[in-house]
C-alpha positions in Angstrom: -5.8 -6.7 4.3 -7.2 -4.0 2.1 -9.0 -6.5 -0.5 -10.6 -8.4 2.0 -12.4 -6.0 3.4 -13.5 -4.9 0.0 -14.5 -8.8 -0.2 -16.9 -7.4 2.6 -18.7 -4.5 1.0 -19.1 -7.0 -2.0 -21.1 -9.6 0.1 -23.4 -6.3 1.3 -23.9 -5.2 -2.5 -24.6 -8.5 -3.7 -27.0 -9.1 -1.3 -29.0 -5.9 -1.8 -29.0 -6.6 -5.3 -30.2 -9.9 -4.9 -32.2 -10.1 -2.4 -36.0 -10.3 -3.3 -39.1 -11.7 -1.6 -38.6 -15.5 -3.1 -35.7 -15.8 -1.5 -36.5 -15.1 2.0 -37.4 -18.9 2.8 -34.3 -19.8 2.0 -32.0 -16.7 3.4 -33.7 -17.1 7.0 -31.5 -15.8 9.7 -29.4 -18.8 10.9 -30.1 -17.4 15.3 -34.1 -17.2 14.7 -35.0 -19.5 11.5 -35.0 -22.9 10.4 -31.3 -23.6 9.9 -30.8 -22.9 13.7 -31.9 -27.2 13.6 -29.2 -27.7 10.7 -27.1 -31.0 11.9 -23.7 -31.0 12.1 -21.3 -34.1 11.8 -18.8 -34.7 14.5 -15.5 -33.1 14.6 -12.6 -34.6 12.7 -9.9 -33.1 15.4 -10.2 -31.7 19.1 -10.2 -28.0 20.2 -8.2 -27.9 22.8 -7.3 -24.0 24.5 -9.0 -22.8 21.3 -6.3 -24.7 19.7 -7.0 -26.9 16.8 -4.7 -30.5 17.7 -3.4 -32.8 15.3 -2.0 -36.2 16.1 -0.9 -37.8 13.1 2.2 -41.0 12.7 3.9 -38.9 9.5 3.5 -36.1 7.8 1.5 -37.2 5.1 -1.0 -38.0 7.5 -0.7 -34.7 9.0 -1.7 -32.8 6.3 -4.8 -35.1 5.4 -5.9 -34.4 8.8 -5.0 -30.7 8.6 -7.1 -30.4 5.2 -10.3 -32.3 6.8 -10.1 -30.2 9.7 -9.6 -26.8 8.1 -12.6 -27.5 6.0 -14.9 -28.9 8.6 -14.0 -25.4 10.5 -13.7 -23.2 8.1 -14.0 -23.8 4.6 -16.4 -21.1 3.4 -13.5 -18.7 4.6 -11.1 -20.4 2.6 -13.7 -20.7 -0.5 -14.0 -16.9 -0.7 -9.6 -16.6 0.0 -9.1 -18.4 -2.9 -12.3 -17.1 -5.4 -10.6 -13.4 -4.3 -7.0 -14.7 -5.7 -8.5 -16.5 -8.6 -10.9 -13.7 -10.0 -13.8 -16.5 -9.2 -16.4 -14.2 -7.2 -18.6 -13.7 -9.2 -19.8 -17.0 -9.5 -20.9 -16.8 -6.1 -22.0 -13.4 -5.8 -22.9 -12.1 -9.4 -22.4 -8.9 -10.7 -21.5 -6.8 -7.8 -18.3 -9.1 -7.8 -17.6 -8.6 -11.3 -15.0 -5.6 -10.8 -13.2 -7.7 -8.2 -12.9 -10.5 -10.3 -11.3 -8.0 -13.2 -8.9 -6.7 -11.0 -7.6 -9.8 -9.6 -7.3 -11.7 -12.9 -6.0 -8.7 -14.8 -3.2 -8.8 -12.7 -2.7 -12.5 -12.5 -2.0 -14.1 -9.2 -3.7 -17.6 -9.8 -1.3 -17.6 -13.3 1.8 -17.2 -10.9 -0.3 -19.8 -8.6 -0.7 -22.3 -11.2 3.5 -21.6 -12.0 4.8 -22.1 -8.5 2.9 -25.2 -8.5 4.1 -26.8 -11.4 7.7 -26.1 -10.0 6.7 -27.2 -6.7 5.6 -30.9 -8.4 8.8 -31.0 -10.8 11.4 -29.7 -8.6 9.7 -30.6 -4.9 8.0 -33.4 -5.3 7.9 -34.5 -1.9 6.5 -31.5 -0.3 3.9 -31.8 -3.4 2.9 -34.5 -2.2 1.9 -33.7 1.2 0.0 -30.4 -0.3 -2.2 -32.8 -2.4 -3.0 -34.8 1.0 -3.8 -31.4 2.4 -6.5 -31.1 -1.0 -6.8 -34.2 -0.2 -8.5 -34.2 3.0 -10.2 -30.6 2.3 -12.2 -32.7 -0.8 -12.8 -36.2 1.3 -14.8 -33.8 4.0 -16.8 -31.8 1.0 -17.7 -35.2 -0.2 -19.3 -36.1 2.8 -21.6 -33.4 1.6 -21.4 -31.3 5.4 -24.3 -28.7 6.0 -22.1 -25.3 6.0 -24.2 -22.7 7.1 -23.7 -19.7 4.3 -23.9 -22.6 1.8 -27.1 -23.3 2.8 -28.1 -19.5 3.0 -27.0 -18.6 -0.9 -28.5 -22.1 -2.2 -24.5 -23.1 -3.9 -22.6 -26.1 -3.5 -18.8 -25.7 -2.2 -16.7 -26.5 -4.8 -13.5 -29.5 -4.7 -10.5 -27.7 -3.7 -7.2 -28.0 -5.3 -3.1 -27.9 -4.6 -3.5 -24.5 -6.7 -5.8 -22.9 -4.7 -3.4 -23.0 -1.5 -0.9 -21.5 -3.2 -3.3 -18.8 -4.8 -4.4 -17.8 -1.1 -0.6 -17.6 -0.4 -0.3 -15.4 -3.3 -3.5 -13.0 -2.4 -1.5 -13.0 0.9 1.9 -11.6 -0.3 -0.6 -8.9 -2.7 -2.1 -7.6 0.0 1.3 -6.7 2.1 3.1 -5.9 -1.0 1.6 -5.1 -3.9 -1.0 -2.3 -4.7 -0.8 0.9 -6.4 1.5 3.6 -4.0 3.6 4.2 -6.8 1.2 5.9 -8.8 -0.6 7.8 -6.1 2.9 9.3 -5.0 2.9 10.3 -8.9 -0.2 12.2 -8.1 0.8 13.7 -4.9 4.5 15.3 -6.9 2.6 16.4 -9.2 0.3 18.6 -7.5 2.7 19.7 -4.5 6.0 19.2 -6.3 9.9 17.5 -5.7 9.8 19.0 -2.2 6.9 16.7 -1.2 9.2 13.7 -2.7 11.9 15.2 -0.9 10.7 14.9 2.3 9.0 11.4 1.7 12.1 9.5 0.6 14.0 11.2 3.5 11.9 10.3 6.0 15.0 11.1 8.4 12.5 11.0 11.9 11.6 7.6 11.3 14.0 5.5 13.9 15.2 2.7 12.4 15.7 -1.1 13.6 19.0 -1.3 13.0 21.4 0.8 14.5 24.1 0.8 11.8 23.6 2.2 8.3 23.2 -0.3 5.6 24.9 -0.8 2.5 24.1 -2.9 -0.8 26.5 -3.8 -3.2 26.0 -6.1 -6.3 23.3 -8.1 -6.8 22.4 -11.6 -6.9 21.6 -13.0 -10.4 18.1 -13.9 -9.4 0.8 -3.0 10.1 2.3 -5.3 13.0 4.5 -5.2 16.2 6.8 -8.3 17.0 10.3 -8.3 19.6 12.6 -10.3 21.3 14.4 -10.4 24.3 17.4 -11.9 25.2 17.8 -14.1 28.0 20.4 -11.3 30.0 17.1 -9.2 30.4 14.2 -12.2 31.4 13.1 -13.8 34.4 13.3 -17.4 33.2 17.0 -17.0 31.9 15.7 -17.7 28.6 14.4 -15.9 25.5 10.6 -14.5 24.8 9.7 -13.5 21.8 6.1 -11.7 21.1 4.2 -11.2 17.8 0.9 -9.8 17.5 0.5 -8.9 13.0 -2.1 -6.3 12.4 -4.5 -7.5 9.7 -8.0 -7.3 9.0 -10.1 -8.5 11.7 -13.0 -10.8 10.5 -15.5 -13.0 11.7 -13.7 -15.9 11.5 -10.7 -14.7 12.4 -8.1 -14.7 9.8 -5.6 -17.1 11.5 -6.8 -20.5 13.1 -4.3 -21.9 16.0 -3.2 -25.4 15.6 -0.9 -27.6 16.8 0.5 -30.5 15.1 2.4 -33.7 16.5 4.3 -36.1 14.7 6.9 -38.4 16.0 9.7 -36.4 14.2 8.3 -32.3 14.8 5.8 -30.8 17.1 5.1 -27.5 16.2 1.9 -24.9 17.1 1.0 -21.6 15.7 -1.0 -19.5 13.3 -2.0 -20.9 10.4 -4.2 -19.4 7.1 -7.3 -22.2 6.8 -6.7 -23.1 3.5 -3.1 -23.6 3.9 -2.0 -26.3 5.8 2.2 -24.6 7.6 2.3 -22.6 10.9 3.0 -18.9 9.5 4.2 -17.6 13.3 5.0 -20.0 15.9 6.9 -22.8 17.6 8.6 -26.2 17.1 10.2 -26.1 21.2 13.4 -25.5 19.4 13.0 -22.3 17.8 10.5 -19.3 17.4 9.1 -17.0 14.9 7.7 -14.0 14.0 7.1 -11.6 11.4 5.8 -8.1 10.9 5.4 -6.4 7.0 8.9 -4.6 6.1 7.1 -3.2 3.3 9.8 -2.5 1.2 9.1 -1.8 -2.2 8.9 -5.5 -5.0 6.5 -3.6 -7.4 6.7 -1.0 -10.4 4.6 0.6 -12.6 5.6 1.6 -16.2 4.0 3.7 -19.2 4.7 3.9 -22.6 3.8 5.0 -26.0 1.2 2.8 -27.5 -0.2 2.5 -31.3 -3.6 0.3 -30.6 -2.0 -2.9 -28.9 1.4 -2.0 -30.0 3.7 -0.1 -27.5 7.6 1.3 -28.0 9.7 -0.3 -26.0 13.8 0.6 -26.1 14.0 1.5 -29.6 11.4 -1.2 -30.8 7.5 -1.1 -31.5 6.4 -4.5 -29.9 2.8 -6.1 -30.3 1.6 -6.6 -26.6 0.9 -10.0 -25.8 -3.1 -11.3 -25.4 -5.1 -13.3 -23.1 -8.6 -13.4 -22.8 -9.7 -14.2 -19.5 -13.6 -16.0 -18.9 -15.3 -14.7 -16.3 -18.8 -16.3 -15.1 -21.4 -14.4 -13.3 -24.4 -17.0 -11.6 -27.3 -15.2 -9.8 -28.8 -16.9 -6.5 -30.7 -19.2 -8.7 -27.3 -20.5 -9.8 -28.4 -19.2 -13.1 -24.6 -18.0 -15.4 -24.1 -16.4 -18.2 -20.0 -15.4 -19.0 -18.1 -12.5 -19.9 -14.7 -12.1 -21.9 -12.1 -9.6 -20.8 -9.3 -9.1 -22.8 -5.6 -8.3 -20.7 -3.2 -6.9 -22.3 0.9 -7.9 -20.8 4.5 -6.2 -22.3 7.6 -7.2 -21.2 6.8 -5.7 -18.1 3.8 -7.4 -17.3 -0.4 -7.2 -17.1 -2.0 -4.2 -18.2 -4.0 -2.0 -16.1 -6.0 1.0 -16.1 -5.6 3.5 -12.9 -7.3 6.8 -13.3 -7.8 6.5 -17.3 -4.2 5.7 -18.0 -2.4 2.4 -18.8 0.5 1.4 -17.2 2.2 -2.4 -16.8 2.8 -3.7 -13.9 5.3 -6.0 -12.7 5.2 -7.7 -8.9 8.2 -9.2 -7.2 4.7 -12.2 -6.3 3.8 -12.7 -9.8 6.9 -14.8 -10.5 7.6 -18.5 -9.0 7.8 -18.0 -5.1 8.3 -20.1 -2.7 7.0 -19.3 0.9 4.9 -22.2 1.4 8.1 -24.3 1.2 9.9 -21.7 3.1 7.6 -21.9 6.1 7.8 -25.7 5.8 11.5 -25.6 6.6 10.8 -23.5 9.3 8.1 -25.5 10.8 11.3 -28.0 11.6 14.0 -25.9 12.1 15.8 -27.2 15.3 18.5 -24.3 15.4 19.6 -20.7 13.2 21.3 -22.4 10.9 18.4 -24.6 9.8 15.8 -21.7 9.9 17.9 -19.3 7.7 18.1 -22.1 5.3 13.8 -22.3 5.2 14.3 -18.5 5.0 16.0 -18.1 1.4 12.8 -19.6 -0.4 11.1 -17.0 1.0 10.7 -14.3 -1.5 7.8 -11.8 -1.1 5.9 -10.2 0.9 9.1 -9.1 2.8 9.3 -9.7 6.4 10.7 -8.6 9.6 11.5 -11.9 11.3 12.4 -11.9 14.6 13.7 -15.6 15.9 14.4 -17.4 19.2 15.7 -20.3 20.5 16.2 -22.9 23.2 19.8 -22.3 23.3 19.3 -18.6 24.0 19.9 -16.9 20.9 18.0 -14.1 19.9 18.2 -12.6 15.8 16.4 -10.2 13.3 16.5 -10.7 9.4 14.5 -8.8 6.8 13.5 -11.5 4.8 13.0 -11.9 1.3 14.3 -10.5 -2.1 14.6 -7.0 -3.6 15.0 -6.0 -7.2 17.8 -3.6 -7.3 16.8 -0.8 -10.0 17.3 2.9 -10.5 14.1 4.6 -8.3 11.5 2.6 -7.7 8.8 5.0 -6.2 7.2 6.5 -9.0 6.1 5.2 -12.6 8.6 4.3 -14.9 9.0 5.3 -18.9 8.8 1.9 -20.5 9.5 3.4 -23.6 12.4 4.3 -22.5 13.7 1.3 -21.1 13.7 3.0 -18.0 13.8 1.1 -14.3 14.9 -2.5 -15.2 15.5 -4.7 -12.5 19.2 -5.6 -12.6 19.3 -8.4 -10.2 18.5 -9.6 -6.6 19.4 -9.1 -3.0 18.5 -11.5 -0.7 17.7 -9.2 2.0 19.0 -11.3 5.0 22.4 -11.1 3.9 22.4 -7.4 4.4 20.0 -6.6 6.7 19.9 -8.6 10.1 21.3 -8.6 14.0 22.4 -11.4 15.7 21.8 -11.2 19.5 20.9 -7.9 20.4 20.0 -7.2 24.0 16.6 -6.9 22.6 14.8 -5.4 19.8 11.5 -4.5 18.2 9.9 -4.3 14.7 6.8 -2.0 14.3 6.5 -1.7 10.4 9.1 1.4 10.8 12.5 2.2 8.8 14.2 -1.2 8.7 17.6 1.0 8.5 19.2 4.2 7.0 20.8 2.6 3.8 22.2 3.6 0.3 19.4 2.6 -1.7 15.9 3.5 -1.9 13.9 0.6 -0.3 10.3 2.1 0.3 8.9 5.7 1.4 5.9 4.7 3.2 7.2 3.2 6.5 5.1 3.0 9.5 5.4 6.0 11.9 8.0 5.5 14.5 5.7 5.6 17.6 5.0 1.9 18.0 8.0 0.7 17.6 9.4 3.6 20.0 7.0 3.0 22.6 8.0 -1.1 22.5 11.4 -0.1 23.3 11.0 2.9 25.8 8.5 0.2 28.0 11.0 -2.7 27.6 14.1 -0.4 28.7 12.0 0.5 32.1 11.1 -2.9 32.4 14.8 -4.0 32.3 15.7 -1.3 34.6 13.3 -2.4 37.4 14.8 -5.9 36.8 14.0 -9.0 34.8 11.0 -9.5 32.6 8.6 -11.4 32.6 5.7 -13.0 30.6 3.5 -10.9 32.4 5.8 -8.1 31.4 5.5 -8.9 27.5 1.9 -8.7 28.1 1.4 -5.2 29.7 3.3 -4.0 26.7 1.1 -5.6 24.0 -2.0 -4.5 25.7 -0.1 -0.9 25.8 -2.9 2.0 24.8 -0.4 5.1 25.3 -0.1 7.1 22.2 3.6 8.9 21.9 2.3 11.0 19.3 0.9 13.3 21.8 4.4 14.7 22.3 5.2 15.9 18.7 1.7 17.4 18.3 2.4 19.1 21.5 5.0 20.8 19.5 2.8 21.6 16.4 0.4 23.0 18.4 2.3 25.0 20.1 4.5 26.5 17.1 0.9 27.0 14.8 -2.3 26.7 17.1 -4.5 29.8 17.7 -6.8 30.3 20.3 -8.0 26.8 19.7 -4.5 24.9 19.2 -3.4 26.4 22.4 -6.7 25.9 24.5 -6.1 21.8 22.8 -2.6 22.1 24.1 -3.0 23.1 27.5 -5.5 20.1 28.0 -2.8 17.7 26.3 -0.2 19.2 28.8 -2.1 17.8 31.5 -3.2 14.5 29.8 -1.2 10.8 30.1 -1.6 10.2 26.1 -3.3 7.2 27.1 -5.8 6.5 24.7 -8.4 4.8 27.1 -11.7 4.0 26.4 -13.4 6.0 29.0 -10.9 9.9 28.4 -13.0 12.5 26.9 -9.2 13.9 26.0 -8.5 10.5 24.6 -11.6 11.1 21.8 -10.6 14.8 21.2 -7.1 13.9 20.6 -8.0 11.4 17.9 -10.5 13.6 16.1 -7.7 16.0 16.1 -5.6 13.3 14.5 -7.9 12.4 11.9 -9.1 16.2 10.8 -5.3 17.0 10.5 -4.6 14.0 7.7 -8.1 15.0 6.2 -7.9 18.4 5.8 -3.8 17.8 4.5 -4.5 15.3 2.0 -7.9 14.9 1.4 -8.6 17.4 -1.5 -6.1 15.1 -3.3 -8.5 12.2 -3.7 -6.2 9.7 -1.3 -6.8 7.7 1.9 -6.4 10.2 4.2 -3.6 7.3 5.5 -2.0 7.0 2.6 1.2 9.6 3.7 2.3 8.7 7.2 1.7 11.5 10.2 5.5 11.9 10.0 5.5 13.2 6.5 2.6 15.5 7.4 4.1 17.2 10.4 7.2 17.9 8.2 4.8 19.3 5.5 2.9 21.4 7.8 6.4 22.8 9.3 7.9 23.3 6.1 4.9 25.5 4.8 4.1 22.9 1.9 0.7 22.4 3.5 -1.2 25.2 4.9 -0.5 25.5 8.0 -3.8 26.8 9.1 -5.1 22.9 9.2 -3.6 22.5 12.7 -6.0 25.2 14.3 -9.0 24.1 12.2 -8.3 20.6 13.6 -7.9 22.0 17.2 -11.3 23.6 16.6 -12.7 20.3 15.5 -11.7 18.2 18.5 -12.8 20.9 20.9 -16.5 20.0 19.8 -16.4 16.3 21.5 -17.6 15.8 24.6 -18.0 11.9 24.7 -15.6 9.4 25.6 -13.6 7.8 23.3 -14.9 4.7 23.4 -18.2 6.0 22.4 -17.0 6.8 19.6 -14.3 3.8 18.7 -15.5 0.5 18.6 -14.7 -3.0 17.1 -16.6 -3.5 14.4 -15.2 -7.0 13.1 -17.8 -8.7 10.6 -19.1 -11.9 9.0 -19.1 -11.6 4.9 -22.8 -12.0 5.5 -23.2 -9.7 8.1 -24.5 -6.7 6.2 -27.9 -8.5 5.7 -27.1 -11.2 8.6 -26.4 -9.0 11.5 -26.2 -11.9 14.2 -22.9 -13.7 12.4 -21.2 -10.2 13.1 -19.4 -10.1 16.5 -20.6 -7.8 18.9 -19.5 -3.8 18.5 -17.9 -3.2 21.9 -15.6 -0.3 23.2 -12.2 -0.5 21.7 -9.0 1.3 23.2 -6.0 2.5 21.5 -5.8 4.0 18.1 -3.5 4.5 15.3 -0.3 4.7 16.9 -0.7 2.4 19.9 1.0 -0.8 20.5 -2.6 -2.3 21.1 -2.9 -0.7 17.7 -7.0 0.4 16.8 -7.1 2.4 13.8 -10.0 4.6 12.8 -14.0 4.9 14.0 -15.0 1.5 13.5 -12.3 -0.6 14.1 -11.7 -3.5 11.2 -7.9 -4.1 11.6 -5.7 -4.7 15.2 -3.6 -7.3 16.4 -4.9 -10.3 14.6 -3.3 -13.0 17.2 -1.4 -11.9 20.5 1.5 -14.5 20.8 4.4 -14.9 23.1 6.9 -17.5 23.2 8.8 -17.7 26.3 11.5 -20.1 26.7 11.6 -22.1 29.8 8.0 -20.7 30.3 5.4 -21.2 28.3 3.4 -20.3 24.8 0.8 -17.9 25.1 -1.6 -16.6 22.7 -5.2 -15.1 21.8 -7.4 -14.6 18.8 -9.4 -12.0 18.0 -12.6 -14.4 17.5 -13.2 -18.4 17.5 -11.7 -21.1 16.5 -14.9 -22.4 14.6 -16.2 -20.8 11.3 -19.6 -22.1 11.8 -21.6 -19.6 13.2 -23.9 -21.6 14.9 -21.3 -23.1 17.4 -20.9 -22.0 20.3 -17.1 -21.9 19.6 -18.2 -19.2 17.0 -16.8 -16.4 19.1 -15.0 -17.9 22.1 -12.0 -15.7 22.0 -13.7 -12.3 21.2 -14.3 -11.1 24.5 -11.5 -12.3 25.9 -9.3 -10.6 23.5 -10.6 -7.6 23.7 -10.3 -7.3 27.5 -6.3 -8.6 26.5 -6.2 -12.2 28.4 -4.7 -14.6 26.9 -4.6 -18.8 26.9 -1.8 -21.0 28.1 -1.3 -23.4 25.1 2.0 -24.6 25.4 
């Protein structure tokens, strides 16, 4: 998640800033100084298999106990989730947070927060009411006034926590899978290369889609991960397996904690976000879930004429609306002073300034949604029919769900809702009433497979269709490489558990085999010198090939040299758009035997130079609450998927649920947020090396 990492770099900044001589008693490292003797109460609920166990006698007790024990584990993870979403940051890092905190209340996810949570309460009250025994028990451990560690480092005092706040970490969730600001970078990009680079990124005809039908939508309602399933014709049990492993940020904590909750009605384990108290991937024993991004496209961007605060809209000058947002900035001797920022909204939405112009935006997220209720319904579901009616609350971020059963069946639905409009991909002309959203699909109703033999989701083209849905799908080559090692699987006979494993742990990059071709129609001496080496190489991107490290520094001087004169993430266009660039002459095509050049120089193995580099928000001046930089495999396109140098994002839980088997899972980290447990970073190792725990 791109803002959390940014959270990261904040925490370093602040620190720097901060950080002065009278301090140091207090800031001692927690491994060699006097906190290392800090006392820590008892825990509310067992770890057992990493797994965080409730045993409650309904469900409001449940989510008491689910609140108590999310804070005692980690609630400085969930302080900083929710001061991120809220634009509160500041008051616990100053003024290197003050930017964050602009851009998160400018564009207003604790106001849609505060929204969906008055609905919940008028419309929902009963499943208000267990979320305020969830704040409930988060606020009755915080009273108890525990010793957390980083408290104790910045000299603050954790704050009471609210039903708001879960919902606001629900809504910085949905942001960071589908919001952000692609349309206006593609605006960029056309403008300095032209329609043909539009061209080929709407078309984005090699990208193999899930579904093997073309899609159509007709008239509208009025309103970075792997996952797959198998059907039981092709497992060794009879029975279906399904396997998720979502590719997020990697942190220390991890993102996710594992828990499993039993009530005399439901039983059901998986990942959950520590601040929020519903299993997000899992398993009731009647039915499985998972879900990978679809990324399809809820957000637009629009300009318009302006005249001071006024702006033309259709035909009318319109005064933009005002709010004047308080932002307070405290320094590590808790000493705040407040600052005013003014946002601007139209009929569109919030305000914002990207690259010195204004434009409004306006996000599927930032309207009443209701996943948190979604996943709730899911939590029970005991068949399809009872999961697809949890599934229409869901509305953004968009989903590939892939589901499973005890009765054997097996399904995929794109989840959520998409705003039917004219384009969608690049700024619109407010003034000119341009891209108005017309209405809703519900995106299960059109796109979805019942049954299939099996089939896997890799963030790719959800399916050739007659609207525009997004341009920036994942490269095929994950989601190709699932099904290629799943077809020779099958052919050898059934699958097994072990089976789904091997393929998660997969580091073989299919990549290989369309630069092959690139290199071979535009290398030089160095592109063919490249290519003969890759001719004799298994595109296995194992820590310990030198061909391994020269292949990816080919990779990564190819995007750099394409796109980054433009001023972009050099991953901002997908490797398939490139290649199509490159062939079609609308990027110089010398690039591919400059990048030969460049890989030729390595002589290291990979793993030398790609390593896990997963952090602690503290870890820039607190090295020891980092975990460990050890060789990591894989790369960008791998099913064990490790993108860049210093590897921040992968699979942030392995899980498989296997019918008439077991449920299987691992996490990239501990269960316990305190770093001075030795449960801190119980899973690291063992997730690296790809085991996995038995926990069901």
């Amino acid at each position: 998640m791109k803002w959390l990492v940014a959270v990261l770099i904040l925490f370093l900044v602040a620190f720097v800033i901060f950080l002065t001589p009278p301090y140091f008693f207090r800031l001692a490292d927690p491994f060699q100084g006097p906190l290392k003797a800090v006392a820590r109460p008892a825990p509310p609920a067992p770890l057992v298999n990493y797994t965080l166990v409730i045993k409650a006698g309904d469900e409001k007790e449940a989510f008491y106990k689910l609140g108590y024990a999310h804070a005692y584990y980690r609630f400085f993870q969930m302080d900083v989730m929710r001061r991120v979403a809220e634009g509160k940051l500041s008051e616990l890092l100053g003024e290197a947070a003050f930017d964050t905190d602009v851009y998160f209340r400018t564009r207003g996810l604790y106001i849609s927060a505060e929204r969906t949570w008055e609905y919940i309460k008028r419309n929902y009250p009963q499943y208000a009411e267990l979320i305020e025994e969830y704040a409930r028990g988060v606020n009755d451990f915080l009273a108890s006034r525990p010793p957390i560690v980083e408290y104790l480092i910045l000299g603050k005092s954790p704050e009471p926590w609210s039903p708001v706040d879960t919902l606001a970490i629900a809504k910085l969730v949905a942001w960071s899978l589908s919001g952000g600001e692609d349309d206006i970078e593609l605006k960029a990009l056309v403008e300095a290369l032209g329609p043909q680079f539009l061209e080929i990124a709407l078309a984005r005809e090699g990208n193999t889609p899930i579904l093997p039908r073309k899609v159509t939508f007709t008239s509208p309602l009025g309103m970075g991960s792997n996952n797959w399933i198998i059907s039981p014709n092709f497992t060794a049990t009879g029975m279906p397996i399904l396997a998720n492993d979502p590719h997020l940020s990697l942190s220390a904590p991890p993102i996710w904690i594992f828990q499993r909750v039993e009530m005399p009605n439901y039983t059901v384990m998986g990942v959950a976000f520590p601040g929020a108290p519903v299993v997000v991937i899992g398993t009731n024993g009647y039915v499985a879930w998972g879900f990978t991004n679809t990324g399809v496209d809820v957000i637009d961007y629009y300009f318009y004429v302006w005249n001071g605060t006024r702006y033309y809209y259709n035909g009318t000058w319109l005064d933009a609306n005002r709010r004047v947002e308080k932002i307070k900035i405290c320094d590590l001797n808790n000493r705040c002073a407040e600052r005013s920022l003014e946002v601007l909204e139209t009929v569109h939405g919030p305000v914002i300034e990207y690259k010195g112009q204004k434009y409004s935006m306006k996000w599927l997220g930032n309207n009443v949604t209701l996943e948190a209720l979604a996943l709730y319904y899911m939590n029970k579901a005991r068949n399809l029919t009872e999961f697809l009616n949890g599934l229409k609350y869901f509305v953004t971020p968009s989903q590939n769900t892939v589901y499973a059963d005890r009765y054997g069946v097996v399904a995929y639905f794109a989840n959520g809702y998409f705003p039917i409009r004219e384009g969608g991909y690049l700024p619109f002309n407010g003034s000119k009433g341009e891209g108005e959203w017309r209405g809703f699909v519900w995106l299960p109703s059109v796109l979805y497979y019942v049954n299939p033999p099996y089939l896997a989701t890799a963030n790719n083209k959800i399916a050739d269709a007659n609207i525009y849905l997004q341009w920036r799908w994942a490269d095929r080559y994950r989601h190709d490489r699932i099904m290629e090692l799943i077809a020779q699987k099958a052919a050898r006979g059934k699958i097994s558990v072990k089976d789904v494993m091997d393929i998660q742990r997969d580091v073989v990059d299919i990549s290989c085999r369309d630069v092959r071709t690139l290199l071979d129609l535009y290398g030089g001496e160095k592109g063919r010198e490249l290519l003969n080496e890759l001719n004799k190489w298994d595109c296995s991107m194992s820590a310990e090939s030198i061909t391994a490290a020269r292949y990816a520094v080919f990779l990564y001087n190819l995007q750099k040299l394409a796109w980054g004169k433009f001023n972009i993430s050099i991953t901002f266009v997908p490797f398939e758009i490139t290649l199509v660039a490159i062939k079609r002459g609308l990027i110089d095509r010398s690039i591919v035997e400059k990048a030969a050049e460049e890989a030729l120089k390595i002589n290291t193995p990979w793993g030398n130079l790609h390593k896990y580099s997963i952090s602690h928000v503290l870890g820039g001046v607190f090295p020891g609450l980092n975990y460990k930089k050890v060789e990591a495999p894989g790369d960008w396109f791998t099913v064990n998927v490790a993108p860049g140098f210093d590897v921040s994002h992968g699979p942030s839980v392995r899980f498989i649920a296997a019918f008439g088997d077991g449920v299987y899972m691992m996490l990239p980290g501990g269960p316990d947020g305190d770093p001075l447990s030795p449960l801190y970073d119980a899973m690291y190792m063992p997730w690296v090396r790809g085991e996995y725990v038995k926990v069901g």
